[in-house]
N, C-alpha and C positions, 0 to 999 in steps of 0.2 A: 322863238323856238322853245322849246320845253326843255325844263331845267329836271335834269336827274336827283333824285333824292337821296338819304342814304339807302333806302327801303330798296330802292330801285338799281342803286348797286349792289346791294347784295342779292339779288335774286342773278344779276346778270354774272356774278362771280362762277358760279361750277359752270356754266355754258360757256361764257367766253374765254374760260381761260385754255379750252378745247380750243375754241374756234382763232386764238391769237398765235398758239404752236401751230393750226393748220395753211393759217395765213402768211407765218413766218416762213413755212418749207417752199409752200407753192408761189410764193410772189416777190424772196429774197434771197436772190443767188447770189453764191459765192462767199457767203459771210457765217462761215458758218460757229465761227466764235461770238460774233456779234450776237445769232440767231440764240445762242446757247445760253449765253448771261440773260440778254435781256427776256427771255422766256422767265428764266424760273428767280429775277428782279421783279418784274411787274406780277407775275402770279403769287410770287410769296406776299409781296407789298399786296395786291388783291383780296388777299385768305385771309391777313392780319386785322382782328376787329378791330386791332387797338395798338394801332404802329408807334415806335417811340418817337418817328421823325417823319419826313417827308419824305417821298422818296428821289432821289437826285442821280442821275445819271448826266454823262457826258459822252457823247460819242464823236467819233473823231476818225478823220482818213479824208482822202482827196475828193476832190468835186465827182459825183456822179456815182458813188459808193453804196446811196444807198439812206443816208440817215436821214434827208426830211423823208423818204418813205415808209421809214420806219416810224417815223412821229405818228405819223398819219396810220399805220396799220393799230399800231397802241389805240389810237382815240378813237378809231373805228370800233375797236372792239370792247372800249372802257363807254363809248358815250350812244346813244342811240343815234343821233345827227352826226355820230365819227365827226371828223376835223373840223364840222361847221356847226358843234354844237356851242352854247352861250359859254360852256363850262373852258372850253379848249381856245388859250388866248396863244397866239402867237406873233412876238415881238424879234422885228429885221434889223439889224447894228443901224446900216444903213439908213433906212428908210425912217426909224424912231427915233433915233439919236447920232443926227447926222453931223449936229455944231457940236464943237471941242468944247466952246465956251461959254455951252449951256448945263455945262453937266450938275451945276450945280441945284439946277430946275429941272432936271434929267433924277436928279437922283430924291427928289422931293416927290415927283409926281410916278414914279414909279414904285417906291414905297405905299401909297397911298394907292395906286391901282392895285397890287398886290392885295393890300389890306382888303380892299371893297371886296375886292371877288371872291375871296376867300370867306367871309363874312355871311356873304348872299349863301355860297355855295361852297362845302369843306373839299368838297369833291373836286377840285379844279387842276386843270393842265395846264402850268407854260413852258411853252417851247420859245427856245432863244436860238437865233439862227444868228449866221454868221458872228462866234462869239467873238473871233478873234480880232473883228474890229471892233469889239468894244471895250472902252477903257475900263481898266481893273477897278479903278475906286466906283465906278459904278457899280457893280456888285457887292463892295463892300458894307454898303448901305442893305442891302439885303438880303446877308446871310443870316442874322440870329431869324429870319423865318424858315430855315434850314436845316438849325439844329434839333439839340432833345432838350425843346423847352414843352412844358405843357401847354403853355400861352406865351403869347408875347401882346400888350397889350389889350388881355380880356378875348383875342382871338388863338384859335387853334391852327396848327398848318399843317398837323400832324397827317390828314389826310390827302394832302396834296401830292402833286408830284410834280418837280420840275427837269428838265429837259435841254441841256448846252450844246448846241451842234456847232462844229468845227471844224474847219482843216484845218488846222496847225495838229500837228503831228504826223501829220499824213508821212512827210518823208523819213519818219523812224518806221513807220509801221510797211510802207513799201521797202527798205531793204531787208526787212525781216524778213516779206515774203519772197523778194530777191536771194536772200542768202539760202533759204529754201528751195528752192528753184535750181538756184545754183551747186546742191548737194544731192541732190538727184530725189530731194524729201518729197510728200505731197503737203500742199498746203493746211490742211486736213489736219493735219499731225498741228501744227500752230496752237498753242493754246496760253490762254491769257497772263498766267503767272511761272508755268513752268520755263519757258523761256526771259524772263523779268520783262514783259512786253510792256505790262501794264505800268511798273514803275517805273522804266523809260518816258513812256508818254508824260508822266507826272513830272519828273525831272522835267521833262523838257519845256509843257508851258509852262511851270514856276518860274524859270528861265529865260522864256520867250520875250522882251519888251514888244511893247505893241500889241499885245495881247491880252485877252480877260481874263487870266490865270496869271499874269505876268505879278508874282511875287505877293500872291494874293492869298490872304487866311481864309480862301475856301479850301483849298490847297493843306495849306499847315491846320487844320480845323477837323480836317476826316470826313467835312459835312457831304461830299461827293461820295456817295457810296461804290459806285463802278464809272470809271472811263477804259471806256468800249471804241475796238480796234476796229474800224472796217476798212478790211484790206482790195487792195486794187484789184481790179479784174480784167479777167480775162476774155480771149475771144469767144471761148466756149459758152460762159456769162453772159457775154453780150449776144450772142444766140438765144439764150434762152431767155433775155429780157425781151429781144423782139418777139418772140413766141406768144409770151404774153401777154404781152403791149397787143397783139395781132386781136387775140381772143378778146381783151376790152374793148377792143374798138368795135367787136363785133363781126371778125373777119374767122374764117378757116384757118387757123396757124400754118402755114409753109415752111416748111425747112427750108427752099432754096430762096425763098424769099430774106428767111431770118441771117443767113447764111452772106446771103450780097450786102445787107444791112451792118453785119458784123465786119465785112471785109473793107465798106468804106473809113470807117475808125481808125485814125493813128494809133500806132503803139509805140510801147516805148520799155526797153534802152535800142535805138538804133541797130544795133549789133546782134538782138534776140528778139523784139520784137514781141516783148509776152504780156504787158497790162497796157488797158486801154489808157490812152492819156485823159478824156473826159467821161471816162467809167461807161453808165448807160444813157447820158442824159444825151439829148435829141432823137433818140431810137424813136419816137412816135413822128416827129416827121420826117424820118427817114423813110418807114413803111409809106407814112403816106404819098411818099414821093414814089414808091414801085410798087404799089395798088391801086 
């Protein structure tokens, strides 16, 4: 696949950074704090010749909220091949670093993958999913490419961006939007610092054992620039993910189709019944199960 150059990002800069707010509105419901940071994070980080850091974000909320789509909408709109471009690595707790008791060959070969790719290419994505199973000292090894160094070893990272997706936090950020809910607010009104949202979630994986943040100097370091809330959703949400979900597949969107899709979905608290328990994930073979 063809490797973007810098030449080749900055021509894509005034166009995409259009096309990444237009992507955000029409294909990320319900977040609309998430939508709000990460726009004007990745566009300022986009506009900047000459960034002091990397750019680092962390996003965080329960399963189905929303954030590997949001990986995937960034690299669509930073890489010509989006998420399947050479530039855009993404590494699963799971699946890369499945032994406890390899970490210490874990944490050699991941340094060293960093390094390469960044080398080849300043321009590179990694997206860490599932962070919360991964053990903190593993990161540890890879924050000074995070910070405001000009180099670290004769390499630059200053053009990168990397990417921590997670649930852990999720149940601070759903009773936020519970307590909302529950005061007659709209969600809407939510915002990242006025309510100390954001320094909750920080408190809490520093806190968290078992976790990749769990008492970790990425944390005490500042090197994370925003940890991004995405809050649970709704039936209305899930309406309108199947709406869309319908239009990629290539279908005529149906409201009552979208509508019976939304209505199979648990919710949850028992007693009000207002965020989906697994957000919107399975919505695409839902429809295809009633089309």
């Amino acid at each position: 696949m063809k490797q973007m150059n810098e030449s080749e990002w900055s021509r894509k800069e005034t166009t995409e950074s259009r096309g990444l707010a237009s992507d955000l509105k029409s294909s990320l419901f319900g977040q609309h704090l998430a939508s709000k940071v990460i726009l004007k994070a990745v566009t300022g980080f986009m506009e900047d010749p000459n960034p002091t850091k990397p750019l680092v974000l962390s996003l965080h909320g329960s399963s189905g909220t929303g954030k590997n789509h949001v990986a995937k909408i960034i690299a669509q709109n930073l890489f010509k091949d989006g998420a399947q471009s050479s530039q855009v690595h993404l590494l699963i707790a799971t699946h890369h670093f499945p032994h406890p008791d390899h970490l210490e060959t874990y944490k050699a070969q991941l340094q060293q993958w960093i390094r390469g790719n960044v080398s080849v290419c300043p321009h590179s994505m990694f997206i860490f999913d599932e962070m919360d199973k991964m053990n903190p000292l593993l990161f540890e090894t890879i924050k000074c490419f995070m910070e405001h160094y000009a180099q670290v070893d004769r390499v630059s990272y200053r053009h990168a961006m990397f990417l921590f997706l997670s649930n852990k936090g999720g149940e601070i950020i759903t009773q936020k939007a519970m307590d909302f809910w529950m005061a007659g607010r709209k969600r809407e009104e939510i915002e990242l610092n006025s309510q100390g949202l954001e320094t909750a979630i920080n408190k809490h994986l520093f806190n968290s054992k078992n976790g990749g943040f769990w008492r970790s100097s990425l944390i005490d370091s500042n090197v994370v620039d925003f940890f991004i809330p995405f809050l649970p959703l709704e039936h209305k949400h899930v309406v309108m993910c199947a709406l869309a979900e319908m239009a990629t597949l290539g279908h005529k969107p149906d409201t009552a189709i979208a509508e019976k899709v939304a209505d199979d979905f648990l919710y949850f608290p028992p007693e009000n019944m207002i965020f989906s328990i697994k957000g919107c994930k399975s919505v695409r073979q839902r429809i295809k199960y009633y089309i």
